[in-house]
N, C-alpha and C positions, 0 to 999 in steps of 0.2 A: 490577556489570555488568547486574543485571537490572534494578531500578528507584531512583525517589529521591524524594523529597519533600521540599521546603524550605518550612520554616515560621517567617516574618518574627516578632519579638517584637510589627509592631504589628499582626498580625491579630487578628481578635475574631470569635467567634462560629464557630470553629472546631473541631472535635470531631477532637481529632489522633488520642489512639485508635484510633476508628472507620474513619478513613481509611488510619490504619500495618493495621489489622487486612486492609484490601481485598487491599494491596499483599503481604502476608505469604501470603496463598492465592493471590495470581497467580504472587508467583513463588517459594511456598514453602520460605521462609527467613525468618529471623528478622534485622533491621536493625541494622547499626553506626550509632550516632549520634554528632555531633560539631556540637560549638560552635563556629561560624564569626563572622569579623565584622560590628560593625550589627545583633546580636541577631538573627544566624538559626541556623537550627538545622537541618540537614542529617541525613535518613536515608536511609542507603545499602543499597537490599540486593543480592545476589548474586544469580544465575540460579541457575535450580533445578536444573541439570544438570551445571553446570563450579565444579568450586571452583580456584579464579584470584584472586588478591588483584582488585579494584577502586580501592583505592586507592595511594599515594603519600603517605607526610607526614613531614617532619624540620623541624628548626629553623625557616628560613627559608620554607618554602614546602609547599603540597598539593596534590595532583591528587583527582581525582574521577573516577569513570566508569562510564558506561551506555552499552549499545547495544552496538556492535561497531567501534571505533576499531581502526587500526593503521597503522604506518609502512611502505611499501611496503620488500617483500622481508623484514619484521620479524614476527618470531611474538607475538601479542598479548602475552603482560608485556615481550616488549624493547621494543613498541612504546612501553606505557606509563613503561618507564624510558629509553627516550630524550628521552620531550618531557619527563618531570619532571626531567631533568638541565640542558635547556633554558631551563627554569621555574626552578631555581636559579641558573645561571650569569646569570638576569637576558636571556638572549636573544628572538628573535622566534620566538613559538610555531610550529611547524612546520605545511607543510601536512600533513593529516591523512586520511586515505582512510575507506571505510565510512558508516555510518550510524548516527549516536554523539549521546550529551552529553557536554560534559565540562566539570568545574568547576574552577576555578584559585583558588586562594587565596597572594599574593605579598604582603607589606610589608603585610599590613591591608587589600587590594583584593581584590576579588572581582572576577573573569570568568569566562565562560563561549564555549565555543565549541560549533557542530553543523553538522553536514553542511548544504552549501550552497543544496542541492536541497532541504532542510525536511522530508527524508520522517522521519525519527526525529520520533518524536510528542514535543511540549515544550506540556502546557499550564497556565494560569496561570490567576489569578482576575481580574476588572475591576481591580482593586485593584491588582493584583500584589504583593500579601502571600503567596501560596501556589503554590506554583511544582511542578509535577510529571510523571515521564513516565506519570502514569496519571490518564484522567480520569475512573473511578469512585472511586479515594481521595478527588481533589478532592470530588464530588457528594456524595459519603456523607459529606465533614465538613461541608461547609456547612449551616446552619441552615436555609436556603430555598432552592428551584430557580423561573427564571420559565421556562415554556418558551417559547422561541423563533420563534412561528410562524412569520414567513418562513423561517426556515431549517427550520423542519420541512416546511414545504412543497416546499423546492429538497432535500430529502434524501429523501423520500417517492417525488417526479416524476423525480429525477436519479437516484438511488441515490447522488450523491454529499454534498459540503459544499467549496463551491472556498472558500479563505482563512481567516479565522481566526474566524471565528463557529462554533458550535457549536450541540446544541440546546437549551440552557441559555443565557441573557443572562450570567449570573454566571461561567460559564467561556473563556476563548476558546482557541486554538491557537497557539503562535508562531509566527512566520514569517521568516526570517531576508530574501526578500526586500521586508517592511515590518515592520522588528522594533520589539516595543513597549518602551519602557523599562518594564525589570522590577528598580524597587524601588533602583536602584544598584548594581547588578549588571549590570555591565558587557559589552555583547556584543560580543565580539573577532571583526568582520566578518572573512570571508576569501575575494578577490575570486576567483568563478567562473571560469574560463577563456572566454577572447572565443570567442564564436562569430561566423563569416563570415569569418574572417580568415581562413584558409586557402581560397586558391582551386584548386582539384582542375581538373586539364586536362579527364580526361572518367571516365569511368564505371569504368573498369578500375583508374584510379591511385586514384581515391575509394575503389574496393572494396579496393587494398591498404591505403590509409591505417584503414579499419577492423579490417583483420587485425591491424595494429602494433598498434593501442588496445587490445585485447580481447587479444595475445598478453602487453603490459604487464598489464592489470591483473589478470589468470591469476597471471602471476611474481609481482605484487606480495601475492599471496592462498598462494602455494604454505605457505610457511610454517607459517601456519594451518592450513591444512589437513595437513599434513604430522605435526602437533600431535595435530589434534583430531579430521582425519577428514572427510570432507565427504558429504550427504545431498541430492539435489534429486529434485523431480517429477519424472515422464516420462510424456508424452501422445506422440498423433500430429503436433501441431502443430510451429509453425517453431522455437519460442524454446524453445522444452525442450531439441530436437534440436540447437540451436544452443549452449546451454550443455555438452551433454551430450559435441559434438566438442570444443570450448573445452576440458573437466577432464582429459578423455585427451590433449590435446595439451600441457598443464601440467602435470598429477598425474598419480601415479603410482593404477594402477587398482583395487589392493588397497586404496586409502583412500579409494574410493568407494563409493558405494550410490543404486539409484534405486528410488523409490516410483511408487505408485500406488495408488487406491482399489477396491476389490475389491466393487462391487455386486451386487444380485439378479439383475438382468439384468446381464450384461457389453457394456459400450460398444466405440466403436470404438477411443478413447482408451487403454483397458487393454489391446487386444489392442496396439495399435499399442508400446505404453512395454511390454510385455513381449519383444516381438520385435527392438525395438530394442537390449534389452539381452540378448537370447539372441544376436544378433546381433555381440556387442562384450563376449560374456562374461562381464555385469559380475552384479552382485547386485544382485536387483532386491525390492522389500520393496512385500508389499502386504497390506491388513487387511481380510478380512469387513466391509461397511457393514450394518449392520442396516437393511433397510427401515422407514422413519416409520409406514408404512402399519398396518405388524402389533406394533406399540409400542400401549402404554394411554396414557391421558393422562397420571398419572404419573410414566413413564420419558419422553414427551415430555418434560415442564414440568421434568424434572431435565438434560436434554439444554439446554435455552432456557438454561437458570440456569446451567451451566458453561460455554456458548458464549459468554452474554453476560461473564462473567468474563474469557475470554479473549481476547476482541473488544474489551474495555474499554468497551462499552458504544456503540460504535460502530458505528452502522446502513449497511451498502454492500453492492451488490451485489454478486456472485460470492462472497459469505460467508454466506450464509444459516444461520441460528441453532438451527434446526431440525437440522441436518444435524453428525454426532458428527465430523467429521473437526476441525470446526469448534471444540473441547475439547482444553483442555493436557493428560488424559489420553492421548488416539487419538494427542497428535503427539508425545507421549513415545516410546509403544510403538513408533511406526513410527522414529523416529532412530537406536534400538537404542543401540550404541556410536560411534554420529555426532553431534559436538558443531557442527557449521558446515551452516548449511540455506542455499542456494545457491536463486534466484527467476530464470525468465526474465522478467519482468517487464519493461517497458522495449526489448524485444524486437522491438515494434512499428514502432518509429522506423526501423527496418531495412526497413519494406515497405509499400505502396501502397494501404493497405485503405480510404480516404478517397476517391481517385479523384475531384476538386476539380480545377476548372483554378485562378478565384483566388473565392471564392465570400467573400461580406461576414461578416465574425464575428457577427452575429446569424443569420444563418441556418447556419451554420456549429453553431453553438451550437444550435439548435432545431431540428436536422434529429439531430445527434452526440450531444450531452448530455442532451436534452431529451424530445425526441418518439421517438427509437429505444429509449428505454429506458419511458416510459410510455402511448407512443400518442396520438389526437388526439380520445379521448371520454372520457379523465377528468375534464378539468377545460375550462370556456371562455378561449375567444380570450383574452379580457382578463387573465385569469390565469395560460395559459403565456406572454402578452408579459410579465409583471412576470416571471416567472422566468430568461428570458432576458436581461431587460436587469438583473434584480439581477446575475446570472452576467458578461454581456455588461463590467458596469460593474468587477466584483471584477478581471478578467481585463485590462483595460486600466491597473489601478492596477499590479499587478505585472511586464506586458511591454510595450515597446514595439513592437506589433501596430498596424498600418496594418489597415484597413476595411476592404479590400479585401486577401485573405489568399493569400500562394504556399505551395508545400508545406512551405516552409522556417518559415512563421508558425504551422505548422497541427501540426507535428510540436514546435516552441517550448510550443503549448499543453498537446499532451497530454501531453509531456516534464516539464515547470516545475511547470502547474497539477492536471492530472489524474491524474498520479500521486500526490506529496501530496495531491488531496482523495479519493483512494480506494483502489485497487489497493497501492501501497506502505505504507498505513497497516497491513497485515501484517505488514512487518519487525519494527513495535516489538512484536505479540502474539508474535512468536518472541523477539525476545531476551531477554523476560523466562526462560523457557525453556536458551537454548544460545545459540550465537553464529547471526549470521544476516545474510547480504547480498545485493542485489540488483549485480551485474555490469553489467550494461546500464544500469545508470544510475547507475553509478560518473560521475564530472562530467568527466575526460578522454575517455571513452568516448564519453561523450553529447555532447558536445563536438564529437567527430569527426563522430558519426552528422547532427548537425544542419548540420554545414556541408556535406556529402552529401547532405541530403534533395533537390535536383534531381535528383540524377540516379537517383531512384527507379523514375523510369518510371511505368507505368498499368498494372503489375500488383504482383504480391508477390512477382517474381522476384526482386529481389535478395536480399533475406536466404537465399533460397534456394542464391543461386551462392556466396555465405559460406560455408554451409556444405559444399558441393560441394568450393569449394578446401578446406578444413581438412581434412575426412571424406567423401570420393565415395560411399563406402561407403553412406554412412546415408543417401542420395538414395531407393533404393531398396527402403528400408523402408515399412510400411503408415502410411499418414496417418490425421488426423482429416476431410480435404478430398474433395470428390468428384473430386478428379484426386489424379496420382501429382503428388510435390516435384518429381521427375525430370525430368516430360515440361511444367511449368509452369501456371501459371493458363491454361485453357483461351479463346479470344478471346472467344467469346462472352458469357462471364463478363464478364471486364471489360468491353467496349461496353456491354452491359444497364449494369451501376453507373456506369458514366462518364454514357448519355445520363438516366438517373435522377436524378444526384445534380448536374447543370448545366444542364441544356435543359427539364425540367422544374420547375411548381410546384409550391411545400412540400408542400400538401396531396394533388395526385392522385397526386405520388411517393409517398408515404407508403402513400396507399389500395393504392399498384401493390405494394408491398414488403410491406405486410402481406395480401395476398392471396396474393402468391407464398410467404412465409414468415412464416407467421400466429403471433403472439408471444400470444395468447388462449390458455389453458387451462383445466382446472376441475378442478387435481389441488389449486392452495389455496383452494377454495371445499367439497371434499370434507373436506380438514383442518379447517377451520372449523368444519362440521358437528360433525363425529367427535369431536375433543378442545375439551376445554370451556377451557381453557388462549390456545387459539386464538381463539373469538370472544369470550372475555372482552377480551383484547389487539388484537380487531375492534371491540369497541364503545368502549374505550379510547379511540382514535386518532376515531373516528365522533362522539364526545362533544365533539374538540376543535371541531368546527366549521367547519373547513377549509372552502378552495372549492373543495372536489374531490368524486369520488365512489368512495367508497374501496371499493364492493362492485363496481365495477370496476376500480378499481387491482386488487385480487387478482386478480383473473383475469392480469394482465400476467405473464408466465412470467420476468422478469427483476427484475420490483420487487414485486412481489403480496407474496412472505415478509415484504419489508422494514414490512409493514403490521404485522405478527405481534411482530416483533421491536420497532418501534417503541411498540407498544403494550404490551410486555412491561417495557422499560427505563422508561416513564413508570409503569405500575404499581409498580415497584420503590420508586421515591422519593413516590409517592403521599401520605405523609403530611407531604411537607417543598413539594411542588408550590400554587405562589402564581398566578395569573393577574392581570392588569393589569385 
């Protein structure tokens, strides 16, 4: 359940060891190994929280399994002895819900099946001799890393990595919508549900057709939880609130629990996720954060070293490395006796925060992914154009996206692509850990919500009337927004974003939105100073040479860390790091 690592007999120059050792401390247990056909060799380990068999094997046939698989309305082992009964009687693999791997071994064949959406992490070498859901085992056995500058570039300026490059040449990402052959091992495609097919009359029948989706895929999770328990976030925002009606209108409330982070200063955030659940009497878990600020260097660089452990060495924003929530410790302590962590994640797709009439996917891309997240004085012209058209071009390989984009293209994007290259690469740092799924982008779910995105409107009402019908109640609790959920996005709101983000240019919109909401700060330019951990992992990333200015990226209050942590993962493998 928690990770796996498959090693081809004809790899070379592979330090298996080293890389079984990575995986042993992420998910703190110790590997069953097993001789598979074609000379590979399969290590399986367990999550560090749930003891649950993983596997399946008799006579004829084995299963395999990571992530958090299950058969709707099935509690994870009947899940897993359903399909493996399947898998003997010789039938067609079932469809399979969650965010999983799972390996099949029938007659001397080898397949593999994964969630359709690609968010379960699956990466492999060039080669595809070494196959694994972790890609510090992969780097730590390889004899050499090249890094990758265009992608360290689009992961630095994005905070993300869209498709299957990574920042290493030598590793890449699967992707089940452009899967690599890995080796003869066979990938058992399993077709998505169509989106547009259903045509919703108007707004009201759209909004039941997402009640049905979301009250199935609750039922189809009850089990599990019913098991094992279930633990989610709680903020002000929509997509917490929105899970949080979902599990009381499924589960029963004694097998819940909500969290939240307990900072120096208290945000708006924790008052709002506490009152929410004073509100709905549930149990609410929250942990002292130590401020960075009054840490030594030290306890920073041992905070960076467990984050990156847990992060698997993947650089994104809203995970900053620095920060202890961010360690398989802190997300031990807060689950308590909760084995199933539950993400609003995917939440978005439910509301209008885009506010696009039909706007061309390059500027789509360089207003969304690009310039929002680094600004327009890091780097020259000519160098956020190559980043949007590497993006621009990754994004056209995977969907069929017309130039000219509706809300229906634009919700496809951040659905398909931008979760897989960031936000969802979360679930697999939890599984190793407990079971862990994202609900909202369960693929029937998402499904619904995209044949729906017309009738979103030009604000962020709808997710809102969602949850209104499920739970009216939680309308009137305190947000993270400067209006009430209750009384809706205020008009003026949306007119300012609508005539910003269509009637003006890239660049004076940009000047207008970072003057109105300045994303410059100089709290990691203070770190830098202070811990010497910090601008060592500053001059790291400065030494690559990039064409950027990285003593201004930090100052970007949403990518600035991502300098720190970048420069932290390339110190790591320092001694195996090649340049072209």
């Amino acid at each position: 359940m928690g990770a796996f690592l498959l090693v081809s007999k004809n790899s070379t120059d592979f330090n298996e060891g080293k890389a079984i050792d990575v995986i042993k401390q992420q998910c703190m247990a110790e590997p069953s190994e097993f001789d598979l056909p074609d000379g590979w060799r399969l290590f399986l380990f367990r999550k560090a929280l749930v003891d649950a068999g993983n596997f399946r094997i008799s006579d004829k046939a084995s299963l395999f399994a990571t992530g958090t698989p299950y058969i709707h309305g099935k509690s994870y082992a009947d899940s897993l002895d359903y399909v493996f009964r399947k898998l003997c009687d010789n039938n067609e693999i079932p469809a399979i819900s969650g965010q999983y791997f799972m390996l099949f071994q029938n007659e001397g064949r080898l397949l593999f099946k994964t969630d359709a959406s690609g968010i379960y992490s699956i990466y492999h070498t060039a080669d595809a001799t070494i196959i694994s859901s972790s890609f510090m085992a992969i780097a730590e056995g390889l004899g050499k890393l090249s890094p990758d500058r265009d992608t360290l570039l689009e992961n630095l300026l994005t905070g993300s990595i869209t498709g299957s490059d990574t920042v290493f040449k030598e590793i890449k990402r699967f992707e089940p919508q452009l899967p690599a052959d890995l080796a003869g091992i066979r990938f058992a495609t399993e077709a998505a549900p169509e989106q547009n097919t259903v045509q919703y009359k108007n707004r009201k029948e759209s909004q039941n057709a997402q009640i049905e989706a979301l009250d199935n895929c609750f039922a189809g999770m009850a089990a599990i939880v019913n098991e094992y328990g279930a633990d989610a976030g709680i903020t002000g925002g929509f997509d917490s609130r929105l899970i949080l009606a979902m599990a009381l209108r499924k589960f029963d409330a004694e097998k819940l629990q909500f969290h939240s982070h307990k900072r120096k200063n208290i945000d708006r955030d924790f008052i709002a996720g506490e009152e929410l659940c004073k509100l709905k009497n549930l149990n609410f878990v929250n942990l002292q954060l130590n401020d960075t600020c009054e840490e030594d260097n030290s306890a920073v660089e041992n905070i960076l070293s467990r984050s990156m452990l847990f992060c698997d060495g993947q650089v994104r924003t809203n995970c900053f490395w620095h920060e202890e929530f961010n360690t398989a410790g802190y997300r031990i302590n807060i689950l308590h006796d909760k084995k199933l962590g539950l993400s609003g994640i995917g939440g978005e797709q439910y509301r209008n925060m885009e506010k696009y009439f039909y706007p061309g996917l390059d500027r789509f891309i360089r207003l969304e992914l690009v310039i929002r997240h680094c600004g327009q004085n890091i780097a020259g012209s000519k160098t956020i154009d190559g980043v949007v058209a590497r993006i621009s071009d990754k994004i056209k390989k995977r969907l069929n996206v017309k130039q000219q984009m509706d809300m229906t293209a634009i919700k496809q994007c951040m659905n398909h692509i931008y979760i897989p290259a960031n936000r969802g690469l979360r679930g697999s740092y939890e599984n190793r850990l407990s079971f862990f799924l994202y609900p909202f982008a369960d693929r029937e779910v998402s499904a619904a919500a995209i044949n729906a995105a017309k009738f979103l409107g030009w604000s962020m009402d709808y997710e809102a009337e969602l949850i209104k019908y499920v739970a009216p109640e939680l309308m009137d609790a305190p947000a993270s927004y400067s209006f009430r959920l209750g009384d809706g996005e205020p008009l003026g709101r949306i007119v300012s974003a609508t005539v910003l983000n269509n009637f003006i240019p890239c660049r004076l919109s940009n000047r207008i939105k970072e003057f109105v909401f300045p994303q410059d700060i100089s709290l990691w330019e203070t770190f830098m100073c202070r811990f010497e951990v910090f601008s060592k992992s500053f001059l790291t990333v400065k030494r690559l040479g990039l064409p950027v200015k990285p003593e201004n990226l930090i100052k970007r209050k949403g990518v600035g860390p991502l300098v720190f942590a970048m420069g932290f993962l390339l110190d790591r493998f320092k001694e195996k790091l090649v340049t072209d």
